[in-house]
Steps between C-alpha positions, in 0.01 A plus 500: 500500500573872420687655764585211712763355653455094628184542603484818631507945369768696529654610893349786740135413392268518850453127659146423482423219771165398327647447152747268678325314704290390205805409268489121461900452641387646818178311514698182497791653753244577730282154436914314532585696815129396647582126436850524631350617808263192520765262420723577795193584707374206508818264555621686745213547700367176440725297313685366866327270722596243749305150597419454887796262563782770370613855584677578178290635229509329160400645179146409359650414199630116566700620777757661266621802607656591180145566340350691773818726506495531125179631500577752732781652385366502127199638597712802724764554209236491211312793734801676482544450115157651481547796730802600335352490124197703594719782591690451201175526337404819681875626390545379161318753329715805659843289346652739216729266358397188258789295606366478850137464422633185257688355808166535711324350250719185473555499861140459521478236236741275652396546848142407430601242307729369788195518746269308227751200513552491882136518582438204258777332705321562813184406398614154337723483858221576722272287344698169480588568874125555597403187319810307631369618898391176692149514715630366804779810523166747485228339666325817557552601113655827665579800234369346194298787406821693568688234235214501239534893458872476525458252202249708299653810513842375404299344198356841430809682568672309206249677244508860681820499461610409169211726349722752681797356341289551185381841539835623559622303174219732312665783624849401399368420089313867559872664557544855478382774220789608311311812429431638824839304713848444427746265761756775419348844660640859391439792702294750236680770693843433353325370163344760308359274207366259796302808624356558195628871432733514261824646540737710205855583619669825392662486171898444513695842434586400120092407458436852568747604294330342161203625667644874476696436147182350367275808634269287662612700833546903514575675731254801566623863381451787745261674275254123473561516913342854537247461298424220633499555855389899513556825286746757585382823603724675295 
């Protein structure tokens, strides 16, 4: 589009908060971030319990710790990766230069498509754990709600974030308009052609010369001056 630069106008337009909250990347952000928080939510708050006969807790998921703690800290680091690209989404439209809205862009690419494959991995993890978990270890059937949403939303986080990882491709093919931005930046100040007033330097000494041999410059006589300028009173 005319005037754009991956995805978004030129620098020092006003931030509207409405226009972004309804942009589809920060519709999924905010719908990953929500899921992130219901992923390590749930395991940690109910993802540890401990039969009648034992002290130690034990993770719901066939006593392996490994999955309980994997859920938690991908669920707390993918919160972070989602805090941290919706301010570079509130940001991104005041960056000036192309070469560091490209390297947002492609951060943003390969981050969401990082957190696509891990959440697949959790979800194919947590599920062959949950199905592995023996009866007799969770009599009770303690936290399964708690494992079922950790489950679901890992599902659902796999598709939230790779449309992310898609979006942000969209805004790579859109690059920027060579008409309107330029990676190398000259200040119109010190480029009169760039400012768009044109600029004529002073002739060279012999110029002015074949100007004056050629008559195309005379110098005024005194008589040309006074009339010119007033009448004597003489």
């Amino acid at each position: 589009m005319e005037g754009m630069a991956y995805g978004a106008g030129k620098a020092g337009g006003a931030f509207d908060p409405f226009t972004f909250i309804r942009q589809p990347p920060t519709i999924l952000r905010m719908v990953s971030w929500l899921f992130t928080i219901v992923i390590f939510g749930s395991i940690a708050n109910e993802g540890y319990v401990n039969r009648p006969d034992e002290v130690e807790e034990y993770c719901i998921f066939n006593r392996n710790q490994h999955a309980c703690n994997y859920g938690v800290a991908m669920g707390t680091l993918a919160f972070l990766s989602c805090a941290a690209f919706l301010v570079l989404d509130v940001y991104f439209p005041q960056i000036s230069s192309i070469k560091d809205r490209k390297k947002a862009v492609l951060a943003d690419i390969g981050v969401s498509a990082f957190w696509s494959f891990m959440w697949f991995v959790g979800f194919c993890f947590l599920t062959n754990q949950w199905q592995a978990a023996k009866q007799e270890d969770n009599p009770l059937n303690e936290g399964a709600d708690a494992a079922r949403a950790a489950i679901t939303f890992s599902f659902f986080s796999i598709f939230t974030w790779a449309g992310q990882a898609f979006l942000a491709f969209q805004r790579y093919q859109l690059g920027a308009d060579s008409v309107l931005f330029s990676q190398d930046y000259a200040d119109p100040s010190q480029d009169p052609a760039a400012a768009g007033a044109p600029y004529n330097a002073y002739p060279a000494g012999g110029d002015m010369e074949d100007q004056t041999n050629t008559g195309s410059y005379q110098q005024p006589s005194m008589e040309d001056a006074f009339d010119g300028g007033y009448q004597s009173q003489y």
